[in-house]
N, C-alpha and C positions, 0 to 999 in steps of 0.2 A: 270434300272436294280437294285436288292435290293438284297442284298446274305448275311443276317440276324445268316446265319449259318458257315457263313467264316470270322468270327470278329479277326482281327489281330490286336495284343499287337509287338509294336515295342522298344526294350529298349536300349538304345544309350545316354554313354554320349555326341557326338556331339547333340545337339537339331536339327540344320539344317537339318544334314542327315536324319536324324528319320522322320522331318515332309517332307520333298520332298518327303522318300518314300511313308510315309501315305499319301499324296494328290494323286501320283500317286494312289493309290491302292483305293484311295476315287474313284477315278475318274472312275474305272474298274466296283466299285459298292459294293467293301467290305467296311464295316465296321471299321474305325482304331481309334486305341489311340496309344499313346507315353508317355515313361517314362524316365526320364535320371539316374537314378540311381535303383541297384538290388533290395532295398527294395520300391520305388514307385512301382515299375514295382511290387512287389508280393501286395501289398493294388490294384492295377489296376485289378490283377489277378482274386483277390475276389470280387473284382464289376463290371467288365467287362464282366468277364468270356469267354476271346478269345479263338477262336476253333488253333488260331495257336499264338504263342512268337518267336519272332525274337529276341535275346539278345545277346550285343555284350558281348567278350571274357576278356575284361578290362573295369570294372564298378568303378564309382570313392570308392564305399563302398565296394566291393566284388568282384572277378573275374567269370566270366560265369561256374566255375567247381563248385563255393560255392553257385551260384544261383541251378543249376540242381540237387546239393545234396540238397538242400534246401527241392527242390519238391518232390525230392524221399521220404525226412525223414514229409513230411506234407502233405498228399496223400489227404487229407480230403477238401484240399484249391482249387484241381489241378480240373476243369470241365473237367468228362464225356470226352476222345477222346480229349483233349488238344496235340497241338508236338512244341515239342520247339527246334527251329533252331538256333544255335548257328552260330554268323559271326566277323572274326576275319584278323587281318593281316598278323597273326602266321602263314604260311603253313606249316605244321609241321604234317605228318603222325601220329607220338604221338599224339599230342594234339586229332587231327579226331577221334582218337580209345579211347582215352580215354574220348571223348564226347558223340562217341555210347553209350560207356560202361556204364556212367551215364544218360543213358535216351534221349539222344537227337533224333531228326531221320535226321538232317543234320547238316553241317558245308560248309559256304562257304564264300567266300577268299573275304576279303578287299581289297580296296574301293568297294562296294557294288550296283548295278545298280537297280532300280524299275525294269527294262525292266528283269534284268536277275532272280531277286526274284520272280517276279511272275510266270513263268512256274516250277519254284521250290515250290509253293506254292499249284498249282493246282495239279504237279506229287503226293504231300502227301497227297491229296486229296482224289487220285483214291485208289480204292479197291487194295491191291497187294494179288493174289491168291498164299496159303503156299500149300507145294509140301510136303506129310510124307515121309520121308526113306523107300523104300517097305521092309518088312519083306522077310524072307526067307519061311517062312511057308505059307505066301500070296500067291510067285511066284509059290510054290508047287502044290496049291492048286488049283491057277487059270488053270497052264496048267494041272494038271488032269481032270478038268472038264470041259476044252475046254472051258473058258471062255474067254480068249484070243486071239481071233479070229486074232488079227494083229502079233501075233507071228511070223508066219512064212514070213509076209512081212518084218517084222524090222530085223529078223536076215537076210533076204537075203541084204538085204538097207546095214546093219552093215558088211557084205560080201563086196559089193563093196567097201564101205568106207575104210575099211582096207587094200583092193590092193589095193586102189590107195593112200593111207601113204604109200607105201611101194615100190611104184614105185622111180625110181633114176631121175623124171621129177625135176625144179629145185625149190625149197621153196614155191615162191610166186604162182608157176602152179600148185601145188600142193593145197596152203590153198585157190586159186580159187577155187578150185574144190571142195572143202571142202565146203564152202559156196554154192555154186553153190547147188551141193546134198543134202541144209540142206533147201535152197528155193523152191524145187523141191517137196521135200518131205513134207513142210509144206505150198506151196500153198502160198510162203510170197513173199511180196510186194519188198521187201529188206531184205538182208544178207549180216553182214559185218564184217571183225576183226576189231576191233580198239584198236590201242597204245595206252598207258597212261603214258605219259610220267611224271617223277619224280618232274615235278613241281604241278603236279596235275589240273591243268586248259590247256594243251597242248595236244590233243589228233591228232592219226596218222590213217589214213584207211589205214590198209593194204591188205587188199583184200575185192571186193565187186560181189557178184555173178551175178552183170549184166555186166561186164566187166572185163576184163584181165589187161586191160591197167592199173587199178587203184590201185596204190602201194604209201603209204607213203604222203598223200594228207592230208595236216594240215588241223585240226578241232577248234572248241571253243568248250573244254567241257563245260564249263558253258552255253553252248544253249542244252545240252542233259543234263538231272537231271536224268536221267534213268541210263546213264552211270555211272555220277559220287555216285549215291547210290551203286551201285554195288561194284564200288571203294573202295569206304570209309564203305561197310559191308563185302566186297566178300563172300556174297552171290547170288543166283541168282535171279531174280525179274522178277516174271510175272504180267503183266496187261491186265485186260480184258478191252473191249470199253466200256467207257464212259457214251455210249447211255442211259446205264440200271440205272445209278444216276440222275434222273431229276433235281437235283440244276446243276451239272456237268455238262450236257447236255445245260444246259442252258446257262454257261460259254462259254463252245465249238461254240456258235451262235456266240459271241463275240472276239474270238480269233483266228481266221484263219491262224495265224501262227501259230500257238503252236497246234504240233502233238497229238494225242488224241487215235489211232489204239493202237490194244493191241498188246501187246510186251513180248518174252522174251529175257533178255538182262544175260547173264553166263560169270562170269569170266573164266578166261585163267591164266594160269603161267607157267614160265617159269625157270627152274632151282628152282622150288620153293619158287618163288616170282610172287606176282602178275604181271600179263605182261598187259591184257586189258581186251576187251569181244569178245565176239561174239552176236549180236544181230540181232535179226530177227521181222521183222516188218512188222502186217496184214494189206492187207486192211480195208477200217473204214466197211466193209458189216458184219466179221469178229467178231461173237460176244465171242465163248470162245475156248480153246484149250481143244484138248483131255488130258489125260495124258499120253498116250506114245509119242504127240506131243512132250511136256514137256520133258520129259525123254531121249526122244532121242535127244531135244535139248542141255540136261546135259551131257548127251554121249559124244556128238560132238565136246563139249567145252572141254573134256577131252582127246580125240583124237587130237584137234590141241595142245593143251599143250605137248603132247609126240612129235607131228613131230616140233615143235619149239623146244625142245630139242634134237632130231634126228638130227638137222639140225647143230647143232654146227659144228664147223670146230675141226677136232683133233689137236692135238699137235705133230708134225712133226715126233716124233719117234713109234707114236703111227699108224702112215699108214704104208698101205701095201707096199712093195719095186714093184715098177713096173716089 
């Protein structure tokens, strides 16, 4: 296998690191070079021309925020669909937001695994479908002219869901069900919350719509790159399958672990802080989402952010006297 279009520039001053990962990734069928300092790596840039840069966060010449402004301020150097992933030992919320900010499309946490960059390589790969803000004069328009034929099933859907937030059943029966109605309604394979816990690589299922029992069952974010984008943009991220990229598809022959179904994955928060997601996952037959699929997956995510706030406990003076 030869993937001519996934050439990966890796910049690390350990050398060893950098080339174990390139052999790994040789070995998958991508294309690698390696650079141990910020300006090799931009000469590599210009004659390599890698579809992706993995660049560590402490360069002996320059730190990975002087590399990224580098690229922003020399646009002329950067090939066509270039993403430069930023990895570091720093977990450091700032640091993630202020690596978006300059251009990056990930950040992930030192010492650094072949096994776990590469399903992060392949997620930046896939198409993510962007969702506009619906206008007001859109929604006007569409239900005058009856164009919205699913109107009257989403607000009935959006009926249930809010008796049942509103039921006195206890949290976690509650965001079952939540899940539960959001599988139901989109025909998905899996529906789940999950925690994000403040170390950033710690994730929690807290409820999953094929089962009740499942509460609080530790994850590895770092085997979900879906998750941890959402994380580290909070925004929401859809992906359609795979199938319809033929270099991608071709990957997918080769990868049997690594999930490929399209996905929407919507953050959650709580007290107005990010708390986790909610993500809903097709089967691989499963080729695109409608957009009131979409929409009402944004809904949903919205809905459990309120009853995770509903749910707090008051402060003793603040309940009712029996």
């Amino acid at each position: 296998m030869s993937l001519p279009d996934y050439k990966v520039l890796i910049i690390d001053k350990d050398g060893q690191n950098s080339r174990r990962i390139a052999d790994f990734l040789k070995e998958k069928g991508f294309d690698t070079e390696t650079a141990n300092t910020g300006e090799m790596g931009i000469e590599k840039i210009k004659i390599f021309k890698p579809k992706y840069v993995v660049v560590d966060l402490v360069l002996p010449d320059m730190n990975g925020f002087d590399f990224l402004d580098f690229l922003l301020a020399n646009r002329q150097i950067v090939p066509q669909g270039m993403k430069t992933l930023v990895m570091s030992s720093h977990n450091n919320a700032e640091n993630v937001k202020k690596a978006i900010r300059k251009g990056a499309c990930d950040y992930i946490i030192k010492p650094i695994k072949a096994e776990t960059l590469l399903p992060r390589i392949i997620f930046h790969a896939q198409t993510k479908r962007s969702i506009e803000p619906l206008k007001e004069e859109s929604r006007s328009d569409s239900a005058a002219t009856g164009i919205m034929d699913s109107t009257s099933m989403y607000l009935h859907l959006f009926n249930l869901v809010l008796k049942e937030a509103n039921t006195r059943k206890s949290e976690h029966e509650v965001l079952f069900n939540m899940t539960r109605m959001l599988a139901i309604t989109l025909k998905a394979v899996r529906c789940s919350l999950i925690q994000c816990d403040e170390d950033r690589v710690t994730g929690y299922v807290r409820a999953s719509h094929d089962d009740l029992n499942v509460n609080n069952i530790k994850i590895d974010l770092e085997k979900y790159p879906e998750v941890v984008d959402v994380m580290n943009r909070e925004q929401p991220v859809i992906i359609e399958n795979l199938d319809s990229d033929p270099a991608l598809a071709e990957i997918k022959k080769n990868f049997q672990n690594i999930k490929f179904n399209s996905m929407i994955i919507c953050p959650v928060y709580k007290l107005g802080y990010f708390y986790g997601v909610v993500s809903a996952r097709m089967n691989d037959k499963s080729k695109a989402f409608s957009e009131d699929q979409i929409r009402f997956t944004m809904i949903m995510s919205q809905i459990i952010s309120l009853i995770l706030n509903s749910h707090i406990p008051l402060p003793i003076e603040l309940k009712r006297p029996a």
